[in-house]
BABADREN-377315 format. One line per 5 residues: number of its first residue (from 0); for each residue y, z, x of C-alpha. Coordinates in steps of 0.05 Angstrom, whole numbers. Layout:
BEGIN
NUM	Y/Z/X; ...
end
This chain:
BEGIN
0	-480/-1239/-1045; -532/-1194/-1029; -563/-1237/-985; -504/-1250/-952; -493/-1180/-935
5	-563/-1176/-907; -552/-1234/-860; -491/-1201/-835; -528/-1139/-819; -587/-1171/-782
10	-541/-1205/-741; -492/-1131/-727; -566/-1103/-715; -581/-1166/-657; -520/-1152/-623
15	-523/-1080/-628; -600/-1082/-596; -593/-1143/-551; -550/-1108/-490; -551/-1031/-515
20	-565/-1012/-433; -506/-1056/-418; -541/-1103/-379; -507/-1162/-392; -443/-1133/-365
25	-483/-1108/-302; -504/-1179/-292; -442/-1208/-299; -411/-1158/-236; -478/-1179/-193
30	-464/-1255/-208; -387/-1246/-185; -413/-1220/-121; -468/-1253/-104; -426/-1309/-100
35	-359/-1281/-66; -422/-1265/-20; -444/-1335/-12; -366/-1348/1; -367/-1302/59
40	-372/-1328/125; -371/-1257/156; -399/-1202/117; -345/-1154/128; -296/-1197/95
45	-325/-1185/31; -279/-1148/-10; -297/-1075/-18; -260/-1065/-86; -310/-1114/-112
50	-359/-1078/-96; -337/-1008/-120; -328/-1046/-182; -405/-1060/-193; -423/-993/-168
55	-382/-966/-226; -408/-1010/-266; -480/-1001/-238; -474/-926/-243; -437/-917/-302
60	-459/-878/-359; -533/-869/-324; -572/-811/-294; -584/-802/-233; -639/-859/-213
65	-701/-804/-200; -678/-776/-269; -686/-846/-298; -755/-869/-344; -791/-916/-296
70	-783/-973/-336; -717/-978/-348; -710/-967/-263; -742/-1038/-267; -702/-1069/-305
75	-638/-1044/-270; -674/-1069/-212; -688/-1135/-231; -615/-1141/-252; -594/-1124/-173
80	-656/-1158/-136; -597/-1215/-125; -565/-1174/-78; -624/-1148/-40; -602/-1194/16
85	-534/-1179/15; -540/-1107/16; -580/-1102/84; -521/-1131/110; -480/-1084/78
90	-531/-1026/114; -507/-1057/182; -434/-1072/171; -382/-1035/218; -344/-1013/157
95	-359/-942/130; -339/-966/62; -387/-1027/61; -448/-983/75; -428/-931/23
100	-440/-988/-29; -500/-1013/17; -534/-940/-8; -511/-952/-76; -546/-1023/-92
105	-602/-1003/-37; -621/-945/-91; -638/-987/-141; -672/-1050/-117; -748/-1051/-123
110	-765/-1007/-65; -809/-1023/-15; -819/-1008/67; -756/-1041/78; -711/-1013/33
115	-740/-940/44; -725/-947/123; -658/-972/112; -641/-906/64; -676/-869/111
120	-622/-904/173; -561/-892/124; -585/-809/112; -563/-807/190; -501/-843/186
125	-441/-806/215; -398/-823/145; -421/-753/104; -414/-799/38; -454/-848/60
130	-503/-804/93; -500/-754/21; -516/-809/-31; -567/-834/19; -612/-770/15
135	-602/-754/-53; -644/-812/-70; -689/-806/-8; -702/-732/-35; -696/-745/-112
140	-750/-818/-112; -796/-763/-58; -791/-814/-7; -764/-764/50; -803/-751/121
145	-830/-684/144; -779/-712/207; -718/-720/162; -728/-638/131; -738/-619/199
150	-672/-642/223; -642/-612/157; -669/-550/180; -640/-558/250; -580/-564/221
155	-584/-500/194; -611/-463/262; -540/-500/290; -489/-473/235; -520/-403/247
160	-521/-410/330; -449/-428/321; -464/-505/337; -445/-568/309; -476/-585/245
165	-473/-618/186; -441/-605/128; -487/-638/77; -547/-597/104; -517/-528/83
170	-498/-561/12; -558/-595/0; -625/-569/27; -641/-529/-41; -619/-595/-86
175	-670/-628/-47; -717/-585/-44; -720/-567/38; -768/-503/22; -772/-503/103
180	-703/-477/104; -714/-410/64; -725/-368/132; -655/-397/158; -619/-391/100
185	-637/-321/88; -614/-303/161; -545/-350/145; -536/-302/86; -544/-235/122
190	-509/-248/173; -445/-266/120; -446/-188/110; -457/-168/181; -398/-210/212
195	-337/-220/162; -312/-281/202; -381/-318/182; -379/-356/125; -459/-360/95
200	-444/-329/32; -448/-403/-6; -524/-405/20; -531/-361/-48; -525/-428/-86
205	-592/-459/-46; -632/-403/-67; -611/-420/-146; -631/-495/-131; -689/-471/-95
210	-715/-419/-151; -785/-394/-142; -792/-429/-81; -746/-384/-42; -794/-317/-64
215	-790/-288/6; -713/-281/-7; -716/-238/-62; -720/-171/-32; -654/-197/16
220	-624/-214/-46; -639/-155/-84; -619/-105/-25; -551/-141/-12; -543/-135/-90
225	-555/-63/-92; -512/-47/-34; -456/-93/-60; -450/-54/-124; -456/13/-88
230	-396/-9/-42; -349/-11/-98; -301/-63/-73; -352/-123/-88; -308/-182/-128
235	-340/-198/-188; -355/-264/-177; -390/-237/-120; -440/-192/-152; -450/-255/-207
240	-461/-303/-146; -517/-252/-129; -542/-235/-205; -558/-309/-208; -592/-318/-147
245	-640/-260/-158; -657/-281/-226; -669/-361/-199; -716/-337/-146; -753/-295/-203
250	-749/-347/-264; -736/-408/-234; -687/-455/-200; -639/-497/-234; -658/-557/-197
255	-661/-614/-251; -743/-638/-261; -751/-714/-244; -797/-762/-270; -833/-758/-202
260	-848/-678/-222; -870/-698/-284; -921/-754/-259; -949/-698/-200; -952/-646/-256
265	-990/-692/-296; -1035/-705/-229; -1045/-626/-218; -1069/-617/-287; -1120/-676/-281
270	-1147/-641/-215; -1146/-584/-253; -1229/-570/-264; -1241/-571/-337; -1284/-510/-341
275	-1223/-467/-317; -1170/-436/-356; -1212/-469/-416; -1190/-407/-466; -1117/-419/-448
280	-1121/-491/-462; -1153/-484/-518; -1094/-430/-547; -1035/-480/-530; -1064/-538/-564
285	-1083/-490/-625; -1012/-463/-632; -986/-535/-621; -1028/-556/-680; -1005/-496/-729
290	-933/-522/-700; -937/-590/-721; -922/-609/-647; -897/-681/-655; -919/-699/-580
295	-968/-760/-580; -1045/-752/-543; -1028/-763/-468; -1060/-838/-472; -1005/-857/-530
300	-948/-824/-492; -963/-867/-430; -969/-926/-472; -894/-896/-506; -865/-891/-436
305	-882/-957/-414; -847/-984/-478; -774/-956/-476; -749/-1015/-513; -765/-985/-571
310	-701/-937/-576; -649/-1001/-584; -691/-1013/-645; -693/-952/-676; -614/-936/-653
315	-591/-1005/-681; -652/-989/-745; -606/-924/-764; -537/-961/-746; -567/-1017/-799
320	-586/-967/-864; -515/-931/-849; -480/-995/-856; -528/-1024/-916; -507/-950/-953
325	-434/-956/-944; -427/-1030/-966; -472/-1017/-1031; -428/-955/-1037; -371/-998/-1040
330	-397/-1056/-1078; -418/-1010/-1134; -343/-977/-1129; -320/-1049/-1139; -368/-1066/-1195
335	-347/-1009/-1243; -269/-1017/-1241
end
């Protein structure tokens, strides 16, 4: 019997570990288009809810890609290297729709100069959905141009000469990390409170995303602030907007850390000359020690990070001794009555 029981449980603990990223599911979605694909004489006769249905499937449940451990990036790749071909096409299709999920799938192939120019093609395109998902990757993997923040920048000089512009530049430069655009955006947000009709005042959000990289803002900030509350008729949401702003510029941004910061923080450190800040160094890994810090030595965290299979294992490990507890919990109930 007890055997029995045990088989039943390795096998729950197989299917629990063998697809616990979903990728079999994925698969299935890339399979079904690849071959309506194939079926396609024309590429914009493939059908577009097909395709929104492996993007939800594709980004469902996951971060952000540049918020994503590397490995598991590869294997979500491999799973969509199918429809590398396919989505090129996609990147050149007439239909706005059809190059929205061109972005999508482009995001996640294996990137290389090819895929990178064609994100870089879709950041520009004249459908603001298209054009947004486009650059959040371009900015979130760090594969953007000094060109591409220029024109974001531009952009900028444009809203506040009363010229066309894009929308997605105002929204986005501090979630991507423009730093170029502090000087503009400080002048979009003072002249908000010089000329009522001008609306600037969201530029307050940029600074948060852009933290301590927006420090020549904070006296701005801190003056309208001061002059705000003195006024007496600020809203307070207004004065909160502000508040917030002042104390991401002093403390830092709330701009999510990607794996890309973590990899160039690791770089700085290692260019770091050992001889410096050697007392400091030597505190934090003393107080780590007294802590019990359960971090690994850097070598056996790399080694950790390359293996990310391990958490289906330990996940379907716990799911296995909380199953083995309640059946023996059960058994026992049955073998005293």
């Amino acid at each position: 019997m007890k055997h029995f029981v045990l088989l039943i449980l390795m096998g729950v603990s197989t299917s629990l570990s063998a697809d616990i990223l979903g990728l079999d599911k994925l698969n299935g979605k890339v399979e079904e288009v690849n071959q309506l694909w194939k079926q396609t004489d024309d590429i914009q006769n493939l059908e577009v809810s097909k395709l929104s249905e492996l993007r939800i499937e594709l980004y469902g449940n996951r971060p952000n890609i540049w918020n994503m451990h590397p490995a598991q990036l590869a294997n979500l790749s491999e799973s969509v290297e199918p429809l590398r071909e396919m989505a090129f096409q996609l990147a050149e299709s007439e239909n706005k729709h059809q190059r929205y999920h061109a972005a999508s799938l482009l995001a996640y192939l294996e990137p290389n100069d090819a895929t990178k120019t064609a994100l870089l093609d879709l950041a520009r395109d004249r459908n603001s959905p298209t054009a947004g998902i486009s650059m959040d990757v371009i900015f979130g993997m760090g594969w953007d141009t000094q060109e591409l923040r220029n024109e974001m920048v531009q952009h900028l000089e444009n809203k506040l000469a009363g010229k066309p512009y894009r929308g997605i530049a105002y929204t986005g430069v501090g979630k991507w990390g423009v730093k170029e655009a502090v000087p503009v955006l400080i002048k979009l947000l003072e002249k908000s409170y010089e000329d009522p009709n001008f609306k600037g005042k969201s530029s307050l959000r940029q600074f948060r995303y852009l933290g301590k990289d927006a420090a020549e803002a904070l006296p701005v900030l801190e003056r309208i602030l001061e002059q705000r509350k003195r006024d007496g008729d600020a809203d307070f949401r207004e004065l909160e907007a502000l508040e917030y702003a002042v104390a991401a510029v002093k403390e830092g941004g709330i701009r999510q850390e990607s794996w890309r910061d973590i990899q160039q923080e690791n770089v700085d450190q290692k260019r770091t000359p050992k001889h410096q800040n050697g007392e400091e160094r030597s505190r934090i890994a003393d107080a780590k020690k007294n802590e019990g810090d359960p971090r690994l030595p850097e070598q056996e965290v790399s080694e950790a990070e390359q293996s990310p299979s391990r958490l289906p294992w330990i996940i379907a490990g716990v799911l296995l001794v909380g199953i083995l507890a309640l059946l023996l919990k059960a058994f026992k109930g049955k073998s005293t009555s």
